[in-house]
py3Dmol code that shows the C-alpha trace and the ligand (Angstrom):
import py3Dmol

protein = """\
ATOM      1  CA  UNK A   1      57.149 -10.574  -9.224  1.00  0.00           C
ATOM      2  CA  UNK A   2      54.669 -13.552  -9.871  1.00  0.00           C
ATOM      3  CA  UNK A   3      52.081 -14.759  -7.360  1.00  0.00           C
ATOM      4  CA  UNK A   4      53.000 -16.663  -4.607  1.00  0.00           C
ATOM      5  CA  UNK A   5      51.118 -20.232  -3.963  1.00  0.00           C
ATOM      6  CA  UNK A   6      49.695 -19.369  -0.230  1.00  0.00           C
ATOM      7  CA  UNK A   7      46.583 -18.078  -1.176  1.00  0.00           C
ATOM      8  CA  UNK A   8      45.136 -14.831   0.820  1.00  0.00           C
ATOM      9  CA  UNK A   9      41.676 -12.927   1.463  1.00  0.00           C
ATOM     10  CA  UNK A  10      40.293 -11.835  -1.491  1.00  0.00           C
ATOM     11  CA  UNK A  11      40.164  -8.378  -2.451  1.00  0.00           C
ATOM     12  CA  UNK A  12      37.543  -6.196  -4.210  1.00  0.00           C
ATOM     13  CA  UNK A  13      38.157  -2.552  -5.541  1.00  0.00           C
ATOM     14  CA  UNK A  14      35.418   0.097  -6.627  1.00  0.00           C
ATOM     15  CA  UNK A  15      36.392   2.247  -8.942  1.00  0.00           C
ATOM     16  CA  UNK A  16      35.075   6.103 -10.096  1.00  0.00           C
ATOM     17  CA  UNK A  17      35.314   8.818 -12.279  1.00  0.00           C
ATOM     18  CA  UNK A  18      38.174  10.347  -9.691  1.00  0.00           C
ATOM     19  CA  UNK A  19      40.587   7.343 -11.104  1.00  0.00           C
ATOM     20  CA  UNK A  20      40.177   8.428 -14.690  1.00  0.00           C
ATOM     21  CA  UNK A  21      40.651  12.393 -13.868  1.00  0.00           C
ATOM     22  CA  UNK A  22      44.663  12.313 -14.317  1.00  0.00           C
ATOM     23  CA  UNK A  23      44.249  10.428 -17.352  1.00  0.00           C
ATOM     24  CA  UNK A  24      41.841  13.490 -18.688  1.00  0.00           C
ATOM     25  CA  UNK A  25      38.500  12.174 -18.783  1.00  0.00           C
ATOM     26  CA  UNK A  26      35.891  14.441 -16.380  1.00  0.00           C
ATOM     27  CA  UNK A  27      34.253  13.219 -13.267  1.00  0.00           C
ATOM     28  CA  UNK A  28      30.617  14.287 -12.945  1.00  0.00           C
ATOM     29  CA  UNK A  29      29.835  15.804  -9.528  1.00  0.00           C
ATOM     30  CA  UNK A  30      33.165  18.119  -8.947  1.00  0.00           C
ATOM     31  CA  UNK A  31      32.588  22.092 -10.193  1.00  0.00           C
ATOM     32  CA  UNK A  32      34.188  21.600 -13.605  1.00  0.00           C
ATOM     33  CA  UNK A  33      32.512  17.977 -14.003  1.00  0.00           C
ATOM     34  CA  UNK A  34      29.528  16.885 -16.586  1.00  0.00           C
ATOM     35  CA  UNK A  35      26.645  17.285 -14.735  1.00  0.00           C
ATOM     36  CA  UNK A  36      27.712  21.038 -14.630  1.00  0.00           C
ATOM     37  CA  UNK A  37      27.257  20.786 -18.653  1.00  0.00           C
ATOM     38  CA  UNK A  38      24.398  18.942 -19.513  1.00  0.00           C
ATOM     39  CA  UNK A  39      21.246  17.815 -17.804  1.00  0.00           C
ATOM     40  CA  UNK A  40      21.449  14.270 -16.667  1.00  0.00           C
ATOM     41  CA  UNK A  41      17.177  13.750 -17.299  1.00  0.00           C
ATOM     42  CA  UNK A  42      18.448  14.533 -21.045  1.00  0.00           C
ATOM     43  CA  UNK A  43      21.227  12.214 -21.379  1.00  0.00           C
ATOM     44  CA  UNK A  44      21.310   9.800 -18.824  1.00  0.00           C
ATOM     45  CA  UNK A  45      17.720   8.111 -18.239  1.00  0.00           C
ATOM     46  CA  UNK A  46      15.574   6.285 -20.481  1.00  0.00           C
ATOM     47  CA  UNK A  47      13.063   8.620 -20.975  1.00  0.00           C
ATOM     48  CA  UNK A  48      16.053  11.529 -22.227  1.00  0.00           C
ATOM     49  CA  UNK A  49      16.674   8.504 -24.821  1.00  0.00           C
ATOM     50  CA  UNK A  50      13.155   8.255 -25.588  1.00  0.00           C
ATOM     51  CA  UNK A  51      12.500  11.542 -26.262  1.00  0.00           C
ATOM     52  CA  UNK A  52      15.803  12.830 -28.077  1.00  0.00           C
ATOM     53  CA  UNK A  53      18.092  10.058 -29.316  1.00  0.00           C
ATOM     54  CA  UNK A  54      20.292  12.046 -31.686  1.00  0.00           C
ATOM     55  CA  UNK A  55      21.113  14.009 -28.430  1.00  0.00           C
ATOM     56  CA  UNK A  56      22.290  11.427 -26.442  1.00  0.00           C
ATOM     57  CA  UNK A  57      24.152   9.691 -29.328  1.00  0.00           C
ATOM     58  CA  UNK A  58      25.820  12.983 -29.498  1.00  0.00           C
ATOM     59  CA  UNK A  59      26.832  13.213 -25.830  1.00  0.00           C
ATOM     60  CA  UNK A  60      27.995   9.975 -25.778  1.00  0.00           C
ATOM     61  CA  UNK A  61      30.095  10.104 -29.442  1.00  0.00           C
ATOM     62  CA  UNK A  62      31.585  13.212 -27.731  1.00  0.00           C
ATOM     63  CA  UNK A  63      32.464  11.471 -24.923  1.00  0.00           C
ATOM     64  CA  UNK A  64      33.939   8.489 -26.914  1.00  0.00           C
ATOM     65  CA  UNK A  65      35.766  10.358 -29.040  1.00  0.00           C
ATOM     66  CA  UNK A  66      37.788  11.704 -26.173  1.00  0.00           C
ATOM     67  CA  UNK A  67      38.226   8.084 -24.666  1.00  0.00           C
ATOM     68  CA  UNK A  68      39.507   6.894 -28.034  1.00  0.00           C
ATOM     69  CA  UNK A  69      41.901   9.867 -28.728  1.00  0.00           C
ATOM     70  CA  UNK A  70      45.518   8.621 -28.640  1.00  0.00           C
ATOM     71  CA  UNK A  71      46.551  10.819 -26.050  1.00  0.00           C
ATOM     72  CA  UNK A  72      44.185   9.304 -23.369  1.00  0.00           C
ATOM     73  CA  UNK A  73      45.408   6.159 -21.237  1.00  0.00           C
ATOM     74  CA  UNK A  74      45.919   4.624 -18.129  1.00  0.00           C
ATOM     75  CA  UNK A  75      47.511   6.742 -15.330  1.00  0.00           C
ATOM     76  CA  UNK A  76      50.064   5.570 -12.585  1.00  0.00           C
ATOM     77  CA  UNK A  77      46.649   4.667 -10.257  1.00  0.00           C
ATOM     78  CA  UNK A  78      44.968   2.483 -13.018  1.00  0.00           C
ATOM     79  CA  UNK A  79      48.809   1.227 -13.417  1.00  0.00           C
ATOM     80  CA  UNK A  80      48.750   0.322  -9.912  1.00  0.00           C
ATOM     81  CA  UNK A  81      45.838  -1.961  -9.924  1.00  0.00           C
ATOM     82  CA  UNK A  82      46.787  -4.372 -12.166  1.00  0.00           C
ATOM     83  CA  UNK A  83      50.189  -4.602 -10.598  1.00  0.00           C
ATOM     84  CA  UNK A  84      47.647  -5.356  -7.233  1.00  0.00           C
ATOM     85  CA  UNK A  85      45.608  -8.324  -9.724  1.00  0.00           C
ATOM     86  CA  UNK A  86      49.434 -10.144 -10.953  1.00  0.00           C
ATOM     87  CA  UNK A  87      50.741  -9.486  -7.783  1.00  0.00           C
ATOM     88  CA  UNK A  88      48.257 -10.398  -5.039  1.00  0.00           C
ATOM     89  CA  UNK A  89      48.210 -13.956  -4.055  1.00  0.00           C
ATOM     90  CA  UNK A  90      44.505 -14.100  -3.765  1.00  0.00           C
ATOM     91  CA  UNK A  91      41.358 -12.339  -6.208  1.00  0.00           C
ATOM     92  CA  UNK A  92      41.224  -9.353  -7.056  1.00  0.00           C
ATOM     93  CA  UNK A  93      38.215  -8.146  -8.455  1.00  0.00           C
ATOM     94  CA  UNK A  94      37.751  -4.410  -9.796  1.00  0.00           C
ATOM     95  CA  UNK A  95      34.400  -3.488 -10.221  1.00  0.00           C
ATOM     96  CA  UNK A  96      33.967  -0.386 -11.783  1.00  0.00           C
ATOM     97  CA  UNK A  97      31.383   2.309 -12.103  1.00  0.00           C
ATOM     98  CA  UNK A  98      33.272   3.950 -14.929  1.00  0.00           C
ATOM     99  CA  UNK A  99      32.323   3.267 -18.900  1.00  0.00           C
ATOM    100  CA  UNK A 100      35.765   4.006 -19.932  1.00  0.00           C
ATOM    101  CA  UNK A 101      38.129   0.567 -20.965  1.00  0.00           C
ATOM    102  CA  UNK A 102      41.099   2.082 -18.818  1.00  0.00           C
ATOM    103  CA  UNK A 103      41.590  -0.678 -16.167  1.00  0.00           C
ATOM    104  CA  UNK A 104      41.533  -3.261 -19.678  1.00  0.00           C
ATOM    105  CA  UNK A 105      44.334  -1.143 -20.617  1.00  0.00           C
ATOM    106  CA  UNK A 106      46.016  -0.935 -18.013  1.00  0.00           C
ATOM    107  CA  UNK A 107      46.383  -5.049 -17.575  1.00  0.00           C
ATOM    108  CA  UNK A 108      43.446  -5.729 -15.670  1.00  0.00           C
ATOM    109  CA  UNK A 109      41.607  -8.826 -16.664  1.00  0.00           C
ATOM    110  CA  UNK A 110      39.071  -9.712 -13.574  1.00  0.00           C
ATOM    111  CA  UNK A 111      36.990  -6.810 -13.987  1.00  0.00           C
ATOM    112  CA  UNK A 112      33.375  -5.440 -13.966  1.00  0.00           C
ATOM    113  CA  UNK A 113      31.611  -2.529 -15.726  1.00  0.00           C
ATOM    114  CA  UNK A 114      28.898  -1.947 -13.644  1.00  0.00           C
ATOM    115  CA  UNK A 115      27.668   0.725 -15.549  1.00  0.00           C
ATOM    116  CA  UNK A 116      28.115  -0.417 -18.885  1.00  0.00           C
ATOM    117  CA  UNK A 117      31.242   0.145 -21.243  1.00  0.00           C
ATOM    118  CA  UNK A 118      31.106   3.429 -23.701  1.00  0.00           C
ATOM    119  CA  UNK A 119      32.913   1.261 -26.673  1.00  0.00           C
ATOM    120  CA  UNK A 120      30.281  -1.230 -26.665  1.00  0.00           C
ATOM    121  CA  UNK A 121      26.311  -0.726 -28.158  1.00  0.00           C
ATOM    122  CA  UNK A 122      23.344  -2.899 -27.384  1.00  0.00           C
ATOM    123  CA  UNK A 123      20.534  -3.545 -29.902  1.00  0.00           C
ATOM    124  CA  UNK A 124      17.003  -3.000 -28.293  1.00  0.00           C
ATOM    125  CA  UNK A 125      15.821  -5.383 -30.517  1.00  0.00           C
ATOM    126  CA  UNK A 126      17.679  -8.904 -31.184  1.00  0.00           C
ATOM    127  CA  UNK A 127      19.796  -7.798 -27.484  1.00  0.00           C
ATOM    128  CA  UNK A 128      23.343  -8.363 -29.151  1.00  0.00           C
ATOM    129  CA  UNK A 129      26.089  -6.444 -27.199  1.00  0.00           C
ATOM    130  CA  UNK A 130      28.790  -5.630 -29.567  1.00  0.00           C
ATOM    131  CA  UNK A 131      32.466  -3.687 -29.922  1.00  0.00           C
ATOM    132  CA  UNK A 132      31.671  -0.023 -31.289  1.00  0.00           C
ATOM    133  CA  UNK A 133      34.692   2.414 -31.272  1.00  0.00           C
ATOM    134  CA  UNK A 134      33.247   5.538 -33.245  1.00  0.00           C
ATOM    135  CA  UNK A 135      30.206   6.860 -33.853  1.00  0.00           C
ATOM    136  CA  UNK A 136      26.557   5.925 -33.283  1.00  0.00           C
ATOM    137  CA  UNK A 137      23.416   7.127 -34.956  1.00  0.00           C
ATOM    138  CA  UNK A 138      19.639   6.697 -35.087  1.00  0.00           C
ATOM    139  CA  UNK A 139      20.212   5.467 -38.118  1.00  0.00           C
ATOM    140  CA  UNK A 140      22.418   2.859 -38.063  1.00  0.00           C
ATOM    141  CA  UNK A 141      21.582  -0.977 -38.085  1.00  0.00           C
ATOM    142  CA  UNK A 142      22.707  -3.344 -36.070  1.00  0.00           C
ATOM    143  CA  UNK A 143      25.207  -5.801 -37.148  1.00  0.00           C
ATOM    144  CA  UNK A 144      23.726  -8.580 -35.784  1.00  0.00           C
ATOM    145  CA  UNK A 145      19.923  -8.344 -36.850  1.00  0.00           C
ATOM    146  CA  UNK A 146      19.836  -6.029 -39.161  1.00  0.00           C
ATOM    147  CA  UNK A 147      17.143  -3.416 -37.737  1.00  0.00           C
ATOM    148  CA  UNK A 148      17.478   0.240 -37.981  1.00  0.00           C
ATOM    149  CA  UNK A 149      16.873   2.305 -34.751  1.00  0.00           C
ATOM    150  CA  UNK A 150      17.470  -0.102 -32.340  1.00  0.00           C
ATOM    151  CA  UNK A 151      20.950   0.442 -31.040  1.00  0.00           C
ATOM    152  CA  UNK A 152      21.487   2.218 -27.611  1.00  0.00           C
ATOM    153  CA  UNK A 153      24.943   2.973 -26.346  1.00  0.00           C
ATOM    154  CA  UNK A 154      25.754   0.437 -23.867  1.00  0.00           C
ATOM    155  CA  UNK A 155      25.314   2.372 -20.765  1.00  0.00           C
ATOM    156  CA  UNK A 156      23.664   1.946 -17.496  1.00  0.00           C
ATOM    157  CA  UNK A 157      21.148   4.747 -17.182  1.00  0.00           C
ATOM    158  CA  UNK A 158      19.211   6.225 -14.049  1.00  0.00           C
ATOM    159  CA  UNK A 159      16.193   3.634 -12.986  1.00  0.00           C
ATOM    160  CA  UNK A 160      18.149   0.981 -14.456  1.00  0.00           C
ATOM    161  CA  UNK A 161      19.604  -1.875 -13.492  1.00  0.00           C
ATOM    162  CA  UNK A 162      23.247  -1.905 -12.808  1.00  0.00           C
ATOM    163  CA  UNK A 163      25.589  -5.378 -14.650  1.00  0.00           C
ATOM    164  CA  UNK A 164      26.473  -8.358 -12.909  1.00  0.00           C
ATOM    165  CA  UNK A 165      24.803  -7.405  -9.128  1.00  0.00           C
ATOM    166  CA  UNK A 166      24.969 -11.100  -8.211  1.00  0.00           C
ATOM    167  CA  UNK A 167      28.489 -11.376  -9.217  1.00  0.00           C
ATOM    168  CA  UNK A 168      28.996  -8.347  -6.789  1.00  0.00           C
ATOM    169  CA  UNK A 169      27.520  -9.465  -4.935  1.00  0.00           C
ATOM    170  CA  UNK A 170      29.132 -12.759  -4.233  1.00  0.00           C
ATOM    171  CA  UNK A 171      32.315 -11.065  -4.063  1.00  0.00           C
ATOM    172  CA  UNK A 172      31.844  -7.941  -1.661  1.00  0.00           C
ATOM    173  CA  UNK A 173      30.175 -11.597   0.777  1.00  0.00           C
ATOM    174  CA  UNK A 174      33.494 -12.822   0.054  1.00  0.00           C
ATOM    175  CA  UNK A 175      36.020 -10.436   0.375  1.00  0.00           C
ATOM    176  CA  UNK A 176      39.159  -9.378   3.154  1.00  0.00           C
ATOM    177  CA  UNK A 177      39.262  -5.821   1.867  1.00  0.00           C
ATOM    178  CA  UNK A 178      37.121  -3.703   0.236  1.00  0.00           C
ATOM    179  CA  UNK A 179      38.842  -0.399  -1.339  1.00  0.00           C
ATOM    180  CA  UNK A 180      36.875   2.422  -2.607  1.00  0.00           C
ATOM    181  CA  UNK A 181      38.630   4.571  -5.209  1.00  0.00           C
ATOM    182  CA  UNK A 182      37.693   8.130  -6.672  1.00  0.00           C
ATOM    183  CA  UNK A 183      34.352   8.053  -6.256  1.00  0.00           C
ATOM    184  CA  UNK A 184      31.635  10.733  -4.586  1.00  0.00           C
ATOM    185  CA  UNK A 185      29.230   7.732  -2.752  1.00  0.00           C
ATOM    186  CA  UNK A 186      26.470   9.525  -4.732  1.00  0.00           C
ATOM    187  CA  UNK A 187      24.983   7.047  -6.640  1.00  0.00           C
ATOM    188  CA  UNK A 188      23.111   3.134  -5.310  1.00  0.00           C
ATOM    189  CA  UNK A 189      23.998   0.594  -5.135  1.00  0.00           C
ATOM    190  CA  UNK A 190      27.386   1.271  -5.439  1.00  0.00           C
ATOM    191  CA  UNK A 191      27.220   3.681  -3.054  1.00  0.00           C
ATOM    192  CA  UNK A 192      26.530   1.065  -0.406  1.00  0.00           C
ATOM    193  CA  UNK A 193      28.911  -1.522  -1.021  1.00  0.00           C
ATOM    194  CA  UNK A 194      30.670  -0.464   2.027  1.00  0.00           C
ATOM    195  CA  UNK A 195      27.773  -0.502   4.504  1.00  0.00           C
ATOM    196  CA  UNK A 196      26.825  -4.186   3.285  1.00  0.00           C
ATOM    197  CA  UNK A 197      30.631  -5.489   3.542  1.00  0.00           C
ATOM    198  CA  UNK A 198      30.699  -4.076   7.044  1.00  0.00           C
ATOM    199  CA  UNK A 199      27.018  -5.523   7.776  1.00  0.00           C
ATOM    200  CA  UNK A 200      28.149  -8.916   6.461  1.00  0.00           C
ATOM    201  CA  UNK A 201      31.868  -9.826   7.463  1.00  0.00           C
ATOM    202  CA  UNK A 202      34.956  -8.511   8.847  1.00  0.00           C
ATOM    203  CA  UNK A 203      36.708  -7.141   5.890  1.00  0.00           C
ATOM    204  CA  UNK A 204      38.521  -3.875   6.286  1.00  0.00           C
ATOM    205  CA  UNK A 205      37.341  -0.968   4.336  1.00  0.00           C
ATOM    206  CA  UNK A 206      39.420   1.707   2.986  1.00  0.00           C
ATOM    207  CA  UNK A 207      38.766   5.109   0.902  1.00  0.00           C
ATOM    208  CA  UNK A 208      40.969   6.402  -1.439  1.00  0.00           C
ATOM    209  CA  UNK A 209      39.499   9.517  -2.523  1.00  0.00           C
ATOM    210  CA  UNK A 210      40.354  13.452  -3.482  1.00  0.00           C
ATOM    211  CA  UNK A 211      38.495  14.573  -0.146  1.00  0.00           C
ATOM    212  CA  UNK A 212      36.052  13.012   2.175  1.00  0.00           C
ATOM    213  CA  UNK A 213      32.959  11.306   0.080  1.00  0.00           C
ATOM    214  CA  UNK A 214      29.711  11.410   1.331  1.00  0.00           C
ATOM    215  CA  UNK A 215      29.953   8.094   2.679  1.00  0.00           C
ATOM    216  CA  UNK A 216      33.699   9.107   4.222  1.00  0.00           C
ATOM    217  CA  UNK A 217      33.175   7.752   7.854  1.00  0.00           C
ATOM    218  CA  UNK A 218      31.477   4.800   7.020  1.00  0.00           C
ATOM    219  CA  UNK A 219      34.927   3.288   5.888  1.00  0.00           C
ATOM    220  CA  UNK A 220      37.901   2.040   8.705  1.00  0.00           C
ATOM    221  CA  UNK A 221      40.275   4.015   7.246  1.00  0.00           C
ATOM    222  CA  UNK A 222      40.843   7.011   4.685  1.00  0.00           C
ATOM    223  CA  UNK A 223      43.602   8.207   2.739  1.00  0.00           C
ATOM    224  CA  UNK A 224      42.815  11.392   0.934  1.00  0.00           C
ATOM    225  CA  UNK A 225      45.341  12.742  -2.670  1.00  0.00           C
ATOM    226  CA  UNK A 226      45.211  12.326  -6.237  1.00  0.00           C
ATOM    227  CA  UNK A 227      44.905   8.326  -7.261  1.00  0.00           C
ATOM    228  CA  UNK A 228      48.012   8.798  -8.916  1.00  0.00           C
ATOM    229  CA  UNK A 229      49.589   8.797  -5.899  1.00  0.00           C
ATOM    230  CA  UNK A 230      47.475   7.546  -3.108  1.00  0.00           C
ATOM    231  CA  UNK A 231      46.894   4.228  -5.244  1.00  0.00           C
ATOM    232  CA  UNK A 232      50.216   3.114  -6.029  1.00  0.00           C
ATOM    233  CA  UNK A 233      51.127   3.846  -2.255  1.00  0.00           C
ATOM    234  CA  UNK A 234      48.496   1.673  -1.419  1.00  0.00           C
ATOM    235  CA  UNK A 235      49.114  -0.946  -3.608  1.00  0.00           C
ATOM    236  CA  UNK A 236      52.432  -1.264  -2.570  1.00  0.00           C
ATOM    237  CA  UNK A 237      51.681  -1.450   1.079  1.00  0.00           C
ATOM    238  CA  UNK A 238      49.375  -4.151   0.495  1.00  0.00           C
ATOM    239  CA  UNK A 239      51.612  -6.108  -1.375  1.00  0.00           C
ATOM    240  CA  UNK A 240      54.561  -5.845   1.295  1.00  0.00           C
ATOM    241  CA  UNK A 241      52.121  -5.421   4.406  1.00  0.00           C
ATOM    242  CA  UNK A 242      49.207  -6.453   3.547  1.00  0.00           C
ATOM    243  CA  UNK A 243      45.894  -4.370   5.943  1.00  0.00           C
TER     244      UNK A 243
END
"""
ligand_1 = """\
80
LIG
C 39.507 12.202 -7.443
C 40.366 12.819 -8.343
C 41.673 12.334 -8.378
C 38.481 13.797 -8.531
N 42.020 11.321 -7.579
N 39.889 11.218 -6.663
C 15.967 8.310 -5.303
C 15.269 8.683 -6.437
C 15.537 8.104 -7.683
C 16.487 7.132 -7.829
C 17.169 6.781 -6.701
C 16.919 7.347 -5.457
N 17.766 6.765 -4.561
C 18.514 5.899 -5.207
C 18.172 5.876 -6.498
C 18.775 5.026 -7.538
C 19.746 5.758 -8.421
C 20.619 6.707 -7.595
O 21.572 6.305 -6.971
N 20.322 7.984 -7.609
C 21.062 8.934 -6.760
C 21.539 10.106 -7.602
C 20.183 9.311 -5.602
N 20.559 4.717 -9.028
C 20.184 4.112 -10.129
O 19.191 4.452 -10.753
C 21.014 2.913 -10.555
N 20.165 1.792 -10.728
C 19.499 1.245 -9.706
O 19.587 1.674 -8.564
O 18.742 0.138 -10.041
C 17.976 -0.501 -9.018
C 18.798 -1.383 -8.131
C 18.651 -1.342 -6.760
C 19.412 -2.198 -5.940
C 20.282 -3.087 -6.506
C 20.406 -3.117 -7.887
C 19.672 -2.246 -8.669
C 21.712 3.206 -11.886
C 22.779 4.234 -11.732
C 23.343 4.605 -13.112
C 24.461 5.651 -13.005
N 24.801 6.082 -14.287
C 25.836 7.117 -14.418
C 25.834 7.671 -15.868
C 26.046 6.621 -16.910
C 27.500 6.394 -17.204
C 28.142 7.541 -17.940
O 27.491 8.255 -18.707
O 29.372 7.694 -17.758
O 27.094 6.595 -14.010
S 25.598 8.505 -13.326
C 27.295 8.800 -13.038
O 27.509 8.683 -11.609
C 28.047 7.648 -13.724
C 28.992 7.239 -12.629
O 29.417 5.899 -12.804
C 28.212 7.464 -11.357
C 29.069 7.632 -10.125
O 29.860 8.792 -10.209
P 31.322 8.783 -9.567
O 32.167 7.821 -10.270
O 31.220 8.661 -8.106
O 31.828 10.262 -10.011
P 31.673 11.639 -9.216
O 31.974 12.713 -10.181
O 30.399 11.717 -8.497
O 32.826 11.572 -8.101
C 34.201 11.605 -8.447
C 35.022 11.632 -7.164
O 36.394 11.560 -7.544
C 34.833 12.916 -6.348
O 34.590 12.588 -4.994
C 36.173 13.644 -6.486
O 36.563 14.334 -5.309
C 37.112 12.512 -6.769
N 38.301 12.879 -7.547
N 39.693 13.850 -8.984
C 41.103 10.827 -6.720
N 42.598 12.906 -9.223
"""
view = py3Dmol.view(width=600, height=400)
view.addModel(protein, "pdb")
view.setStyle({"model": 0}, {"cartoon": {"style": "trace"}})
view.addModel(ligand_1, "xyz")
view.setStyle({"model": 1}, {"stick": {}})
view.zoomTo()
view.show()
């Protein structure tokens, strides 16, 4: 089914790790998740970068690696979400704290990596963003200018700035609903999307989560399973019932 011409309130969905879980890829904060492995001041801040580069290019070819291997894709709760975008007569925007390209896959178009996109590198030097699908070194050269030692995986780290904040922005100003999805309200400013779309309009606010996140009771309403079946539940209310 197409959408129909009557348009309706806009819709934004936050994404986290918790989508990507069914479709194998770890979260960070449960017990089996990557912040149990590794030390996030090693791999996840500037300064970790700074002072070991090889390491991080190794955590993060790791972690590629597993996002590229043929037997990882989109799960019935990334499925759902695009079905949500085609279907909805109105926007919907996905903004997503995850690096993986899962929602892409899945048929989402209107989409935003807030934290950066693990197939993608940036060059410190000439600032080029560009496609990079296996793995990265300290010494390769970037494609664009030619410099050695420049390239950084294309990552939001800690103390920096998450993408597109005014395009969020915008859109959480804008927006009838505001669904949070698989995600432990750890981490600002995602973490309090839901406060400002409550502080600024009527939208209704919804949490689709594993268990209660820390931000659990700030939301109108929670629904609590695995996204691969709380999503496409949702999604399907929505598109026959709307909120
Ligand atoms: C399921 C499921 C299933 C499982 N179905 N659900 C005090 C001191 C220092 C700094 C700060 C401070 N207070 C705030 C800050 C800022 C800092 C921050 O938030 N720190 C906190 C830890 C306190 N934030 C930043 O530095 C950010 N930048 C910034 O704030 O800039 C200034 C600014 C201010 C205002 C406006 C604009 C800018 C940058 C944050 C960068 C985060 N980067 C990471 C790593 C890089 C990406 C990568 O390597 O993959 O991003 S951290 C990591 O956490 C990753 C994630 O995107 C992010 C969020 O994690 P997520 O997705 O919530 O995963 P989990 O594991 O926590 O939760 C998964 C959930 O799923 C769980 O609840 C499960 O139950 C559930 N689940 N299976 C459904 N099957």
């Amino acid at each position: 089914m197409g959408k129909s011409t009557v348009p309706k309130p806009p819709i934004v969905v936050l994404t986290g790790a918790g989508i990507s879980k069914e479709s194998g890829l770890d979260t960070f904060r449960d017990a089996d998740g990557i912040w149990a492995k590794v030390n996030i001041e090693d791999v996840a801040t500037p300064g970790g970068f700074h002072r070991d580069p090889a390491r991080v290019h190794d955590f993060y070819n790791m972690r590629r690696r597993g996002l590229n291997d043929p037997g990882v894709g989109p799960n019935p709760g990334h499925l759902a979400l695009a079905r949500l975008e085609k279907e909805w007569p109105g926007e919907v925007l996905i903004v997503t704290q995850n690096i993986d390209d899962l929602h892409e896959r899945a048929g989402n178009a209107n989409l935003i990596h807030m934290h950066g996109e693990l197939n993608k590198v940036r060059c410190q030097g000439c600032g080029a963003v560009m496609g990079w699908t296996g793995d990265l070194g300290v010494g390769d050269a970037c494609p664009r200018c030619t410099r050695t030692g420049t390239l950084r995986p294309h990552i939001v780290w800690f103390g920096e700035m998450p993408l597109e904040m005014e395009r969020i922005q915008e859109a959480l100003d804008g927006c009838g609903l505001f669904v949070s999805i698989g995600t432990s309200g750890n981490v600002y400013p995602a973490a309090g999307f839901v406060s400002h779309v409550r502080a600024v309009g009527i939208a209704h606010t919804v949490e689709l989560n594993l268990e209660p996140s820390v931000g659990a009771s700030l939301f109108a309403e929670t629904l609590y399973g695995p996204a691969s079946e709380t999503v496409p539940a949702f999604v399907d209310r929505v598109l026959t019932r709307g909120w």
